[in-house]
N, C-alpha and C positions, 0 to 999 in steps of 0.2 A: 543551806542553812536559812535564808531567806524565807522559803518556802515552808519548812518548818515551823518558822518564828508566826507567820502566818497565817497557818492553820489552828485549829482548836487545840487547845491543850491536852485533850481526851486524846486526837488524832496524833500530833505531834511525840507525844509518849509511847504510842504504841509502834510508830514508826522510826523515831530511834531509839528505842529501848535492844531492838537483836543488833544494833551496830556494837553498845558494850558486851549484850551478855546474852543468853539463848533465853528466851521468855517460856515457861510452864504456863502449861492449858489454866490451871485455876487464874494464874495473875493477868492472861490474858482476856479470858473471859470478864475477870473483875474490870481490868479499861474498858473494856467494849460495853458492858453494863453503866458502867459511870457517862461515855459518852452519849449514848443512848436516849439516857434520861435527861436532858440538856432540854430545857422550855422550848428551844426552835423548833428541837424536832415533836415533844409531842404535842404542838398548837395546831400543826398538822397533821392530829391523828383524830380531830374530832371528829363526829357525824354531822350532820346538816342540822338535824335535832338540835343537839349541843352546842352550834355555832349559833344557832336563831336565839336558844336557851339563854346563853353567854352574852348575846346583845342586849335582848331586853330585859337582864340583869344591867348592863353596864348604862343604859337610857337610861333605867327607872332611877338608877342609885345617883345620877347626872342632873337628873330632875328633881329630885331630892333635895339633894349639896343646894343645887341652884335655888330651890324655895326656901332651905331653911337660912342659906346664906345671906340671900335676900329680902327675908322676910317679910316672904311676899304670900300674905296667905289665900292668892286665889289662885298662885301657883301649888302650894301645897294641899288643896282643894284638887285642884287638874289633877295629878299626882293619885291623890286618894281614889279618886272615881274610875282612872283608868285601872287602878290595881283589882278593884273590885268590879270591872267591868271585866277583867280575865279568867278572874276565878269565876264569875255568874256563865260566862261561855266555858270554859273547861267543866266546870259543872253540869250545865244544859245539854254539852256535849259526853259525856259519860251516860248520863240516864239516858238520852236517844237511843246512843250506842246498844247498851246492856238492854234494852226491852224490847228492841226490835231483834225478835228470833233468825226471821226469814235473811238478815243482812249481816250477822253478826252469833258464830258457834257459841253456845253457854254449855260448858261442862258439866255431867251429870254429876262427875266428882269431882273433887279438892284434887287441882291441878298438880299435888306434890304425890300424890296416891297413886301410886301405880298398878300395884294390882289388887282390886280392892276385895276384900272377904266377905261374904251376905251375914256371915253370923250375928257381926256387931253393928248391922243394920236394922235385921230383924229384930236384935234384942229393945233395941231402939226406938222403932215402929212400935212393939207391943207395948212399952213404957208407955210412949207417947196417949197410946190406945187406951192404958187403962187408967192415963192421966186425966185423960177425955179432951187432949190435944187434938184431934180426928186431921188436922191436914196435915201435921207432922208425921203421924202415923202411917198416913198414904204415899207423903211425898218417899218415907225413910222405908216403906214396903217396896216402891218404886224403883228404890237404891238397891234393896236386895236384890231384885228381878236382875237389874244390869251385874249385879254381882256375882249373879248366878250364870248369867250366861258369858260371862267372860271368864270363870273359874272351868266353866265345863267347855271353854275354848271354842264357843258357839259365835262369840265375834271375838274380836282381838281388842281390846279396850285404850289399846296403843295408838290405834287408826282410825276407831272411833270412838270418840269421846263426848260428845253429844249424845242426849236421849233420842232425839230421833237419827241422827247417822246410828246408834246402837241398835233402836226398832229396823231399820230397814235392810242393816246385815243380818239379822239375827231371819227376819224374814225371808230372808233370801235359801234360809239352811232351816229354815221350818217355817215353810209358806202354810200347812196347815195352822199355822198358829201368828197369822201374817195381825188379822183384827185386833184380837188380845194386845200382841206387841207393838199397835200401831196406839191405840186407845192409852197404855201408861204410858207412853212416850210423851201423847199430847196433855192427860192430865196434871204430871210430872213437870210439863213447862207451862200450863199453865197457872198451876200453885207457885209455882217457884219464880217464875220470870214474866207472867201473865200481868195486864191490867185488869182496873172497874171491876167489872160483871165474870171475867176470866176467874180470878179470885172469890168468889162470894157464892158456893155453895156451899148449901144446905148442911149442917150436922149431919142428918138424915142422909143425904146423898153422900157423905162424905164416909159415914159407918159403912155403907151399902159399898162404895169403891175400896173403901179397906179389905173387907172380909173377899170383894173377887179378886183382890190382887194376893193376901195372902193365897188364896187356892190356887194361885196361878203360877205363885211360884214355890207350891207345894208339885205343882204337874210339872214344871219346870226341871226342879230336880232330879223326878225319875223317868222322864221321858225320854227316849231312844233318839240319841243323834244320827239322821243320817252321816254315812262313812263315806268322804271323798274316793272317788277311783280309784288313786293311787294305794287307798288301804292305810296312810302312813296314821291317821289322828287315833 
């Protein structure tokens, strides 16, 4: 009984609870849910993330209490500057991140999209077109192209989901068409996730990339997929 009295309340219920009476799967499931959930155990379920998270929450709000406690305004000064010194690095670090292509995958589509359709892209690209949006128009013709070739099962858009991992499978299963699908892949990121001079073509140039990408994924369409060996696609 000792032994009992000294364990958790959660623990000690479930272990003499079948001395009175036979315990059911629901009531006993409901202890072991109840023990479970006891703050010991999930302070050790955080990640490393959350533990680092959790600290420099509990500093900041430390340093806080402490400056307004004391009303000390070059403590609540300190305070302010390092807050804003976190958010200007997590910020700085997000835009490095997201613009450097070559270190860092950018999704051609909206990461919840799974399998995405060309039609409501195209329809999209010509709006844009006869908005006289011209880089919307290219980037959202660019969308089709990947939509095209992932609806005709030319890459898997599950494994690749980048513009260029999507160019260089697709090339792989129509190398005659390796240029084309190398060409929207790079224009596609460099409107989209490009800098400076990346971004900053021409009207003119941008009409001119519209109308070959439309065409390309009008050829796209009805173009003969080669048939793997096994015959199965």
């Amino acid at each position: 009984m000792t032994l009992l009295t000294a364990a958790p309340f959660g623990l000690a219920q479930l272990t003499a609870a079948p001395l009175a009476a036979a315990v059911d799967r629901d009531t006993g499931r409901q202890w072991l849910e109840e023990e479970l959930s006891r703050a010991e155990y999930s302070a050790n379920d955080l990640t490393l993330l959350e533990r680092i998270g959790r600290w420099i929450d509990e500093t900041m709000t430390g340093l806080l209490s402490a400056a307004l406690s004391g009303n000390s305004p070059w403590l609540l000064l300190l305070v302010v500057l390092a807050v804003a010194a976190i958010i200007a690095l997590i910020v700085w670090r997000v835009r490095v991140l997201g613009l450097r292509r070559a270190h860092v995958p950018l999704a051609a589509f909206d990461a919840v999209v799974a399998s995405p359709e060309p039609g409501p892209w195209r329809e999209s690209a010509e709006a844009a077109a006869a908005a006289g949006d011209h880089r919307r128009a290219v980037v959202d013709r660019s969308r089709a192209i990947f939509a095209v070739l992932g609806a005709r099962r030319i890459v898997d858009l599950e494994s690749a989901s980048t513009a260029t991992e999507i160019a260089v499978h697709a090339s792989a299963v129509l190398p005659s068409r390796a240029r084309q699908l190398s060409e929207v892949a790079t224009v596609f990121n460099d409107l989209v996730f490009g800098r400076g001079s990346a971004r900053d073509r021409t009207p003119e140039e941008l009409r001119s990339l519209y109308a070959e990408f439309s065409a390309f994924d009008a050829e796209l369409t009805h173009i003969p997929v080669p048939q793997p060996s096994g015959g199965r696609r």
